[in-house]
C-alpha positions in Angstrom: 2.3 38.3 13.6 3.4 41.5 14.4 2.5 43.5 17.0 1.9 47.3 16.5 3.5 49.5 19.2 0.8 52.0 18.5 -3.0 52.1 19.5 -5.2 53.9 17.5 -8.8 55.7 18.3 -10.5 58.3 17.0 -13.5 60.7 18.5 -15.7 62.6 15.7 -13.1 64.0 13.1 -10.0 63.8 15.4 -7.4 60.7 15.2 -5.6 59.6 18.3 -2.2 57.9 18.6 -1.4 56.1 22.0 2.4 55.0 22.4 1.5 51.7 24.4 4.9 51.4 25.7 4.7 55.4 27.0 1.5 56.1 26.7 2.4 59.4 24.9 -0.3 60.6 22.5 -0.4 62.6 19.7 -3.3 63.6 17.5 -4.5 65.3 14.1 -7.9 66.5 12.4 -9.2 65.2 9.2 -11.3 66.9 6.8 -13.6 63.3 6.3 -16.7 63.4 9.2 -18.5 60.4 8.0 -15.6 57.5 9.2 -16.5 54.4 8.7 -13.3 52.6 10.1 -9.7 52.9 11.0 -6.6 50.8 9.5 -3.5 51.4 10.6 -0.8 51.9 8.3 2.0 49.1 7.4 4.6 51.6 9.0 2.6 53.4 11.9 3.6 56.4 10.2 0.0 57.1 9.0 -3.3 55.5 9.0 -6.1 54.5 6.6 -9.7 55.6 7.1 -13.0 54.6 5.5 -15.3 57.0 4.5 -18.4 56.7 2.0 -17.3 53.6 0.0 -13.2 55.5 -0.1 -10.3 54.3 1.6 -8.0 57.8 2.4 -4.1 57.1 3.6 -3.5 60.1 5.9 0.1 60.8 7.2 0.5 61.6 11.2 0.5 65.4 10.3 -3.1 64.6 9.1 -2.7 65.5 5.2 -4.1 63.0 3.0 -1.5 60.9 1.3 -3.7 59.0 -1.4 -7.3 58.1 -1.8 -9.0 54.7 -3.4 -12.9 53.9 -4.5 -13.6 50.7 -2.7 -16.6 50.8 -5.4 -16.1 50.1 -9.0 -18.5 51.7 -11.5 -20.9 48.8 -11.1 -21.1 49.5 -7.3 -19.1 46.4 -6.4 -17.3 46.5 -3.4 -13.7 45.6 -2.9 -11.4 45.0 0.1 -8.7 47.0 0.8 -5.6 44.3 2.3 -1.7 45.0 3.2 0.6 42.3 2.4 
């Protein structure tokens, strides 16, 4: 398993980045308000946030990368996994 040097938070529409080894943070502002989790990305150059049945990529500079419907059209839910 490895260990992400990176802890991640967020408070209302803004995403936090904690450094763990510095503690240096850094933070961006996301158009989505209704966030229903946090998954951070493969690289720690970006994160992936849940919001109304969507998962949206969003780089560190906060601009949405890509967007995917966890919901098909039968309102079946899938999981969203990194390998």
């Amino acid at each position: 398993m490895v260990r992400s040097p990176y802890l991640w938070f967020r408070a209302g529409k803004t995403v936090y980045r904690v450094e763990s080894n510095s503690l240096k943070v850094t933070s961006f502002t996301v158009e989505a308000s209704d966030i229903e989790g946090i998954l951070p990305g493969k690289k720690d150059d970006g994160i992936v946030l849940f919001k109304s049945g969507k998962a949206i990529r969003y780089g560190i500079d906060g601009k949405p990368i890509w967007s995917y419907p966890l919901k098909d059209d039968e309102g079946k839910i899938y999981s969203l996994v990194y390998r």
